[in-house]
N, C-alpha and C positions, 0 to 999 in steps of 0.2 A: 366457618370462615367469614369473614367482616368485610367490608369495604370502609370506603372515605366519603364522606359527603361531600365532598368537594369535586368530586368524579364521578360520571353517570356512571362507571363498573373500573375495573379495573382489571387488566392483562397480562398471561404467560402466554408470548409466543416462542414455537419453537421451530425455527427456519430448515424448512428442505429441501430439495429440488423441484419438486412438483407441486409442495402443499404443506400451506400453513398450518400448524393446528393449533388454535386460540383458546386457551384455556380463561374464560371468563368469569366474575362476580360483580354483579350490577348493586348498584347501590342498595337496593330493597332485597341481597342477598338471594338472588337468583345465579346457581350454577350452572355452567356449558363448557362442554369439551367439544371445537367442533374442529373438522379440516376444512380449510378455504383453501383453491387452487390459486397459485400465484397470480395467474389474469386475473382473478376476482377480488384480491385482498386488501387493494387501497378502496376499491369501489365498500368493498365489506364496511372500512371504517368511515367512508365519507360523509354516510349521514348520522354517525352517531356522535351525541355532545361529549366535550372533552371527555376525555378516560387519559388514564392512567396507563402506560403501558410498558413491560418489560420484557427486554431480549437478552440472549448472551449475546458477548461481543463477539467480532468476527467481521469481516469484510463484506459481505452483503449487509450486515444488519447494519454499518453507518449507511449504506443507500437508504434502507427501505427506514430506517431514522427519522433523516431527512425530509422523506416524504410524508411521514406521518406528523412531525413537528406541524408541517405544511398543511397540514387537515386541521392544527389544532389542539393536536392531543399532547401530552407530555410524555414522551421517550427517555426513559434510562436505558441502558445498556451496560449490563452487570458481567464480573469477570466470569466468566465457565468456570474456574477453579471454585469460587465462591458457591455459585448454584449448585455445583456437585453435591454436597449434602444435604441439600433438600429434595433430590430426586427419589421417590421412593418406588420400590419396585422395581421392577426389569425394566431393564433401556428401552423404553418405545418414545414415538413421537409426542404421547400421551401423557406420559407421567413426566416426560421431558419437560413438557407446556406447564403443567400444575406445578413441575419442581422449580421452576422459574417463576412462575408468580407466588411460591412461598415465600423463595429466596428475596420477592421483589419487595412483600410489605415487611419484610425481617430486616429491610434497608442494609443489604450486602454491601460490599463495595461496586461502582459505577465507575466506568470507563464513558468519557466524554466523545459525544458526537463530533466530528470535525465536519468546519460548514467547509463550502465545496470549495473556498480558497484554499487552506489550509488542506484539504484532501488533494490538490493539482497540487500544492507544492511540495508535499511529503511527495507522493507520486514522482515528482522530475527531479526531486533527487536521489529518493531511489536508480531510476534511469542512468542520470548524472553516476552514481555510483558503480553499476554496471560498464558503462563505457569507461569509465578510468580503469577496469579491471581489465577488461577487454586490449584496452591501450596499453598498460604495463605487460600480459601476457603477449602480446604482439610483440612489442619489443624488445623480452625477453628473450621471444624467440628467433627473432635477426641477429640481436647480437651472440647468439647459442650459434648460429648458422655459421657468420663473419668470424667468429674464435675460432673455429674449424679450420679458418685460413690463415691464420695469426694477426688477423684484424681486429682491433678493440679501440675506444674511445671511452670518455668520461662516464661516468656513472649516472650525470644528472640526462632527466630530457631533452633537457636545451643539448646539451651537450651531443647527445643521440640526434636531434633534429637538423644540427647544424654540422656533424659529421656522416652520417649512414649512406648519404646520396655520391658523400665523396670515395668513399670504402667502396662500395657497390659499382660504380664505374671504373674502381681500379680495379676490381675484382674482373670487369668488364674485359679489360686491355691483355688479361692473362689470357693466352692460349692453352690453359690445362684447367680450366674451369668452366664446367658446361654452364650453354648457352637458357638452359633450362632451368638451373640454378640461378643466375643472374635474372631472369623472365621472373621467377615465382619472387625475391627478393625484392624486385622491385615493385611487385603488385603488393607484398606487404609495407612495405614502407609507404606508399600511397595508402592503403587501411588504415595505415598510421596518423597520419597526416588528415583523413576523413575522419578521425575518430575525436583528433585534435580539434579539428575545425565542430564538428558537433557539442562536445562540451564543450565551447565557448559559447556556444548556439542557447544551451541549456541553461548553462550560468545565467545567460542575459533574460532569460524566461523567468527565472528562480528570483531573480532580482526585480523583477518587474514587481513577478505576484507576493515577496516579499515585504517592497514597499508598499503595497496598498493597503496590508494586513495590519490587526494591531498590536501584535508580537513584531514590529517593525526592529526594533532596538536589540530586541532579544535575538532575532536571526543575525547583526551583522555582531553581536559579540562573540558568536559562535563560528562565523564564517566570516572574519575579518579581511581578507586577504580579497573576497569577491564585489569591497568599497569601490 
């Protein structure tokens, strides 16, 4: 196994709950397979000169990315499907480490780090997404309720927003439609109505960290409508 002179050694890490295991080759072709405990493993890198380093991608590993970028070193972050065939041996954390830094100087394919703009804002629209799912199933399920009564209104949400409170208080004035029914309907349509008020909340968030970024352009061709 070879390194780069450009890199005091170079790295297969393989991330797990408890402990790192650093598969290393230092410049002067010196091997180690060692486990560092999560507490220990930015302190591990912090005093060694640039290196070389690779992970599979995955959700911690843009954190700890980040923070190694931030020591200094160069972080790729290669696909798991890619690494897979350099893993040899039985699945341990060990061969895991070594099959990531073959895959690393075989120059696989790299899944890019997102700096932590770009990570909040994938983040709140995900959220953003949730809550519109949330919103539609709510309201699905009012008008599933209200049809039971031979109550219906428009298809759109304006529509729903701007009739549901008027249905539900008629619903109200009927003496053959429990008081407990009317109670639970109006608490969802308030959900409604808070869920409403939050994506808009989120949008203005999204837009914020949108425009500071420099995929500026790129986000309102795609989400026009949030100009």
């Amino acid at each position: 196994m070879s390194n780069n002179i450009h890199f005091s050694c170079i790295c297969g890490i393989d991330i797990a709950k408890k402990v790192m295991q650093v598969f290393k080759v230092t410049s002067d072709g010196v091997v180690t397979n060692t486990s560092v405990s999560r507490k220990d493993f930015l302190e591990h890198f912090r005093n060694i000169p640039p290196a070389l380093i690779g992970m599979e991608a995955c959700a911690t590993s843009q954190h700890w990315g980040r923070e190694l970028q931030g020591l200094g070193h160069t972080v790729k972050l290669l696909s798991p499907k890619a690494v897979k065939p350099y893993v040899k041996g039985l699945k341990n954390d060990r061969n895991d480490a070594e099959g990531i830094y073959r895959a690393l100087i075989m120059g696989v394919r790299e899944v890019s780090i997102k700096s932590t703009a770009v990570r909040d804002l994938s983040l709140l629209q995900t959220m953003r997404a949730k809550r519109q799912r949330d919103k539609v199933a709510t309201i699905n399920h009012i008008r599933g309720i209200l049809a039971e009564y031979g109550l219906v209104m428009g298809k759109s949400v304006r529509a729903f927003l701007s009739n549901a409170g008027t249905l539900i208080a008629r619903l109200k004035e009927s003496e053959t439609t429990s008081q407990l029914v009317i109670s639970e309907l109006e608490k969802l349509l308030k959900e409604v109505k808070e869920i409403v008020s939050r994506i808009e909340e989120l949008e203005s968030s999204i837009k914020k960290i949108a425009s500071e970024n420099k995929n500026y352009d790129l986000f309102w061709k795609k989400h026009p409508r949030w100009q």
